[in-house]
N, C-alpha and C positions, 0 to 999 in steps of 0.2 A: 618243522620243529621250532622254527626262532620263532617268538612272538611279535617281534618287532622288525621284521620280515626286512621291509624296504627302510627303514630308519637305521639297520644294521650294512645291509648292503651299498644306501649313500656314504655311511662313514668310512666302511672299506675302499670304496672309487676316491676318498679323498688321500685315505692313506697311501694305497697304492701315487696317487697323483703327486705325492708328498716325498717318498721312498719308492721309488720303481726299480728297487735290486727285491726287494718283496718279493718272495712267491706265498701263493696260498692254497690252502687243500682242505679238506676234510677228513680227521681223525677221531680214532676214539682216546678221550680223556680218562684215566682213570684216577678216581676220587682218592682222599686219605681213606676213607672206611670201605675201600675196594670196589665201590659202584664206578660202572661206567657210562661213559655219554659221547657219541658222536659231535664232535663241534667244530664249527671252522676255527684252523688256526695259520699263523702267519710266519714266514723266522724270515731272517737277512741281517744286515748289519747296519750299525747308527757310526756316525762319523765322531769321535772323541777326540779334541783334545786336552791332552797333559803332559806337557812339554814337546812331546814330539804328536804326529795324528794317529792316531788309531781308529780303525774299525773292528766295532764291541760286535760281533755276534748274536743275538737275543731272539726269542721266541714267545710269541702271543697266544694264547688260546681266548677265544669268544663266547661267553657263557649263552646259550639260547634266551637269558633272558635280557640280553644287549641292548637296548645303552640303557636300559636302569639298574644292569650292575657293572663293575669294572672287568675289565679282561683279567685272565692268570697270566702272571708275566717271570719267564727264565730266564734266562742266560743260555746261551747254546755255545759253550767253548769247543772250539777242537782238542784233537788229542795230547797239542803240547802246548797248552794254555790251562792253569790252575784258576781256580777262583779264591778270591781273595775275601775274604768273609768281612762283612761291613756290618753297620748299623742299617744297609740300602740290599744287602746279599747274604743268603742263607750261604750255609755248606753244600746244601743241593741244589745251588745259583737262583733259589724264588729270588725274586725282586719285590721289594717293599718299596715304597712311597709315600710322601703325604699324599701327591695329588691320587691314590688309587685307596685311601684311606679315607679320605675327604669326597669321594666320588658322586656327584651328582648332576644329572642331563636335565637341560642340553648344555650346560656351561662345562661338563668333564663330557673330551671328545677322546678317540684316540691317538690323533695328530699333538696334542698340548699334550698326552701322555709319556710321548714318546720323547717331546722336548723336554720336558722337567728330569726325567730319563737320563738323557744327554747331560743338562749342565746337574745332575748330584754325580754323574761318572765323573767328572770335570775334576769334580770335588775331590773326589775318591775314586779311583782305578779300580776296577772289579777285578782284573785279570791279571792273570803274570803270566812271562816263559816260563814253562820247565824244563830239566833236565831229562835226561834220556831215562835215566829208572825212572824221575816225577812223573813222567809222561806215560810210563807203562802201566803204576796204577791209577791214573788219571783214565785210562784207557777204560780199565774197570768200574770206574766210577760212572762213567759217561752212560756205559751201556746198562749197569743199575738206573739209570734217569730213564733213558731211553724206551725202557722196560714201562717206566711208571709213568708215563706220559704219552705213550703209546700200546694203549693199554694191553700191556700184558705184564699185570705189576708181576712183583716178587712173593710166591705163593707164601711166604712169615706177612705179610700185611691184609692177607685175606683168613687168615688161621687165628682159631679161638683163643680170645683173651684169656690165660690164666686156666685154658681148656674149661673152660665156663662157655659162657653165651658170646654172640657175636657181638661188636662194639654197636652197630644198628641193633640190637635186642637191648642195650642196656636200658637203663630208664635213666636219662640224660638229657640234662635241663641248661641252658644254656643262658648267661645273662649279657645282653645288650648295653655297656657303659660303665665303666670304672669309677665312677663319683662313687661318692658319699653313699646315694643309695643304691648305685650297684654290688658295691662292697660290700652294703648291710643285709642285700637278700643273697648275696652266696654265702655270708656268714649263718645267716639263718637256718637256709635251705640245706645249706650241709651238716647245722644243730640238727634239722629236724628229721635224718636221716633216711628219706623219702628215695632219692637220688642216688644212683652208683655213682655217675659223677656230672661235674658241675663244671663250665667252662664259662671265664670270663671273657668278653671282648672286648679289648682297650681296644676303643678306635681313636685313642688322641694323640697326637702327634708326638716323635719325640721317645728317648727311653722310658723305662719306668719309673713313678713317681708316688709319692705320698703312700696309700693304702694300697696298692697295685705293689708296689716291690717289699712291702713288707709281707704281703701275702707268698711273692714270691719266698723273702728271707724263712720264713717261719713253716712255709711249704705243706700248706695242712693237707692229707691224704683223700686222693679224689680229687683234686682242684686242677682245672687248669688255665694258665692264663696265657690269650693268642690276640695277635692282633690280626687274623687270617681269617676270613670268613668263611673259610672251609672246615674249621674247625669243630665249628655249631653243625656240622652235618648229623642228622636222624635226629634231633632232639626231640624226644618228646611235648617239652613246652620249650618257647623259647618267652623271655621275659626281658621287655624291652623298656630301659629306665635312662636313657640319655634324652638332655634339652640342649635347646642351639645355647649358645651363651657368646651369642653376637654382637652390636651395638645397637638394634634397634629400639626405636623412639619410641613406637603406640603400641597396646595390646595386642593390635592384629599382624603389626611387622615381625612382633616376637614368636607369634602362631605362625607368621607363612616363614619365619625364622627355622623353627620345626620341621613344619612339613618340607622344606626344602631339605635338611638333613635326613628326616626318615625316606628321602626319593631315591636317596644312595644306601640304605639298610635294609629299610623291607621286601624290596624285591631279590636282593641275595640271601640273605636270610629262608626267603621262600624258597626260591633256589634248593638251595642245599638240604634242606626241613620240608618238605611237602605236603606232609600229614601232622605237623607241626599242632600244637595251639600259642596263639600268640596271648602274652598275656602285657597289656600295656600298662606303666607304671608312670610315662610320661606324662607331663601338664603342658594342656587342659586335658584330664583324661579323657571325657567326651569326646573331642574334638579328633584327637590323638588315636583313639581306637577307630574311630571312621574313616581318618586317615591309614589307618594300618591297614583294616578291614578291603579300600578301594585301591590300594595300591600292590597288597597281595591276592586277590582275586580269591582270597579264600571265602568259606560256607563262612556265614555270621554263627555257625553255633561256634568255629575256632579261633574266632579271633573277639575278644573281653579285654575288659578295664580291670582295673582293682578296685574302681568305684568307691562304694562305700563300707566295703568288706571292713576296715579299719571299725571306721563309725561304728558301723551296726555291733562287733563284737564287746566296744565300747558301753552301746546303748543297754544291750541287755543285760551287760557284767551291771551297769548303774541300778538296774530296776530291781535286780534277783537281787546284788548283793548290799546295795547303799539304801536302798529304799525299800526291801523286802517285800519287792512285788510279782511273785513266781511266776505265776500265773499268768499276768502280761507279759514279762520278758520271754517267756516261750514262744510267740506268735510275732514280735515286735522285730521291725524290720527301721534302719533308714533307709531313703531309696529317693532319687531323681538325681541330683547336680551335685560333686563334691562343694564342699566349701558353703557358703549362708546360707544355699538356697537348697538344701535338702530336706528332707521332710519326713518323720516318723509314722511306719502309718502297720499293718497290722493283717497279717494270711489270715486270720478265723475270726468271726465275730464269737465271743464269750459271754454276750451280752445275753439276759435274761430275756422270758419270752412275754410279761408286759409291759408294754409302753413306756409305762413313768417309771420304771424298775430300769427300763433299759435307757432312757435318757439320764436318769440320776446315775447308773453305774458305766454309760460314756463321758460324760461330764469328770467324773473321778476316775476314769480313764485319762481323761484330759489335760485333768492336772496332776495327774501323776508324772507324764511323760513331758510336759512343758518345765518339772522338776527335773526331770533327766537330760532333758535339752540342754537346759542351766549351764548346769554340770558338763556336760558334755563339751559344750563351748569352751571349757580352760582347761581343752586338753589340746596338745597342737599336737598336728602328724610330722615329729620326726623322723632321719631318716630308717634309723634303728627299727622304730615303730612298724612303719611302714613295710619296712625286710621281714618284719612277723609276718604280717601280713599277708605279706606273698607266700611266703615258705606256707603259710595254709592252707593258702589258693593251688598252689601244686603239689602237695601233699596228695589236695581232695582229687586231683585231675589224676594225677602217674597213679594211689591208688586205688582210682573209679570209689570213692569212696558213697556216691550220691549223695553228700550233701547239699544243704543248701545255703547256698551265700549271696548277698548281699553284689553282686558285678555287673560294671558297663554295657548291657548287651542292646542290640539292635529291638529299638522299644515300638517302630512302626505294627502298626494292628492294636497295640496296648492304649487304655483312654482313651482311644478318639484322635492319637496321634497317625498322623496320615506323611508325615517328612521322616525322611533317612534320618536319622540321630538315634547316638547312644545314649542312655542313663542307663541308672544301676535302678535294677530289680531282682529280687528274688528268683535263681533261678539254679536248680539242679546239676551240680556241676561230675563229670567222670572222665572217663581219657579221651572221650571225643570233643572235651568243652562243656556247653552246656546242652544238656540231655533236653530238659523243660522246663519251661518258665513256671513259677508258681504264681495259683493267681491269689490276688486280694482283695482285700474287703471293699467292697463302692463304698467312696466317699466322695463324694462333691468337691470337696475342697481339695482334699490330694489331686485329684486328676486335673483341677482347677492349675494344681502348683506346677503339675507334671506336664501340662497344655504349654503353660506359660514359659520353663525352662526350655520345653522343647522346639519353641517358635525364635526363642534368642539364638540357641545354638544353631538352631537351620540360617537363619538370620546369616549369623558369622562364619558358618560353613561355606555361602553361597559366595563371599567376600573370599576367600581362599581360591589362590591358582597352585590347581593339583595336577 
């Protein structure tokens, strides 16, 4: 079952050699939305102290997809030990963390997990004595945990929402990052009312802050916001819009900046989401879906960019409505590289059937659209903007809608390109992703643009340790 078979079973021979009060076994884990999974897991107890020594009780579970995602981590009190609810301990003793929030291999082991563990208990005491009635319903509470973590939850968490549909039937879109623009596409996405519902994942460190607690305060229906990567289980799309925001120096430090963050999300994420499509909103988004793409082991039709969905809806609004050119904007596409090097180019030729008819009416093709170009250029993607955007892009997915849009997809086969990389082309999108690419009109020069973007980005992919 583990994928990471022997790189899971050295970490455990260190733990174990680390804590040898450890025992370990094999269990079934049962999920928040009722699924289950056999997984190794660990319990014993961690040496604390706080004034006086204590030994904290706790318990690990090992997701199969080990060490590129973090363990689930409890608390395992006895019968007359309370849990003491922290910023670090749920009521049903999860344990929260930076370092299981921040998680990425091989620099996140489980040994350094269990240390950071240690000194935030230091911090804050998870546990108290109880009294003799504390302890009797403490007794009940235990064996409700007991129940849910070895899997034979409590049959109200497997029982229909609302006696509607099951919470894996919903249509439930999950967004990856609390910034600016994660806030902008659940704001969107729950305008665009596609979605039953919508879960945020603040993976930043720390309570909730700026747009994150005001979503909390204001509490719009269907929302939810989790720093739990369980959370996101069954999503239909999950849309992934967090950047490192580290101190590196060069272009390429801030990209393997990235990809060393997405090495602790997308394989959880896949985890939990299986049948998932991932829709990436990160920058570089080429770069950024490739990375998504190799690190979830998903089909290239589910995992896409947002590319130049933005642009292109841009482009055609300029042609139909600034420039009253119907007829081109129906067919007209941008497509290759977000940002300078993308390129306008065109699914049908319109073009008359002779010759000098039809280089005079490309020509005024030409310059119609090097007008829209213009134009186009002093419009920036903010992150508002952008949240449109995606709320479109998952509209058209949860409802199979086949259109076509403008996204990052896996462009090997396409011009003459022969290298893994994504650009945005034209491609049929419904709840599997993308259905099919649509093709375009030969031009020389496009495939010329489209050659050349795609030799840079292999270029800078090859410079990435993934």
């Amino acid at each position: 079952q583990y994928k990471f078979r022997d790189l899971t079973i050295e970490e455990l021979k260190n733990v174990s050699k680390t804590y040898p009060n450890f025992t370990f076994s094999m269990n079934t884990y049962t999920f928040k939305d009722g699924s289950q999974k056999d997984l190794l897991n660990f319990s014993g107890t961690v040496p604390v102290k706080y004034g006086n020594s204590y030994n904290i009780p706790i318990h690990l579970w090992i997701l199969d997809s080990h060490p590129f995602a973090p363990p689930i981590c409890f608390l395992k009190p006895t019968v007359n030990m309370g849990i003491l609810v922290g910023k670090h301990v749920d009521a049903h003793g999860r344990i929260y963390l930076p370092y299981l929030q921040n998680w990425s291999h091989p620099k996140s082991t489980v040994v350094g997990l269990i240390k950071e563990m240690i000194a935030k208990f230091e911090e804050e005491l998870p546990l108290y004595s109880l009294s003799s009635s504390e302890a009797a319903r403490q007794s009940e509470l235990l064996s409700y945990i007991a129940k849910i973590t070895a899997g034979d939850a409590d049959t109200k968490s497997k029982s229909n929402i609302g006696g509607g549909k099951k919470e894996g039937c919903l249509n439930k879109i999950t967004v990856v990052g609390a910034g600016d623009l994660g806030i902008a596409c659940v704001l969107a996405i729950a305008a665009k009312g596609a979605a039953d519902k919508v879960v945020l994942l603040d993976l930043s460190e720390g309570a909730a802050k700026g747009g994150t607690m005001d979503l909390e305060i204001f509490a719009l229906p269907n929302v939810e916001i989790s720093k739990d990567f369980s959370a996101s289980a069954d999503s239909k799309v999950v849309v992934v819009t967090v950047n490192s925001l580290g101190n590196a120096q060069t272009y390429l430090d801030v990209i393997q900046s990235n990809v060393d963050l997405f090495r602790g999300i997308i394989p959880a994420i896949s985890h939990y989401s299986q049948n998932t499509v991932l829709l990436v909103a990160s920058h570089p988004v080429e770069v950024m879906t490739y990375v998504s793409w190799k690190l979830s082991a998903f089909p290239k039709s589910r995992v896409i960019g947002v590319g130049a969905n933005l642009d292109t809806k841009r482009f055609q609004y300029i042609l139909r409505n600034l420039l009253k050119a119907e007829v081109l904007a129906e067919d007209a596409w941008i497509i290759g590289e977000q940002g300078e090097d993308k390129v306008p180019s065109w699914t049908s030729c319109n073009l008359v059937a002779n010759q000098t008819e039809a280089m005079a009416a490309r020509n005024s093709r030409e310059k119609v659209a090097n007008r829209a170009m213009e134009v186009l250029k002093g419009k920036g993607q903010r992150s508002w903007s952008v949240g449109l955007s995606v709320a479109d892009l998952t509209d058209s997915i949860l409802k199979d809608k086949r259109k076509v849009h403008s996204v990052s997809t896996l462009a090997k086969g396409c011009c003459n390109i022969n290298s893994e990389v994504f650009l945005s082309l034209p491609c049929i999108l419904g709840t599997n992703g993308v259905i099919e690419m649509v093709k375009l009109e030969e031009d020389p020069l496009v495939q010329e643009k489209l050659q050349s973007s795609a030799g840079s980005i292999h270029d800078l992919q090859q410079q990435l340790k993934l």
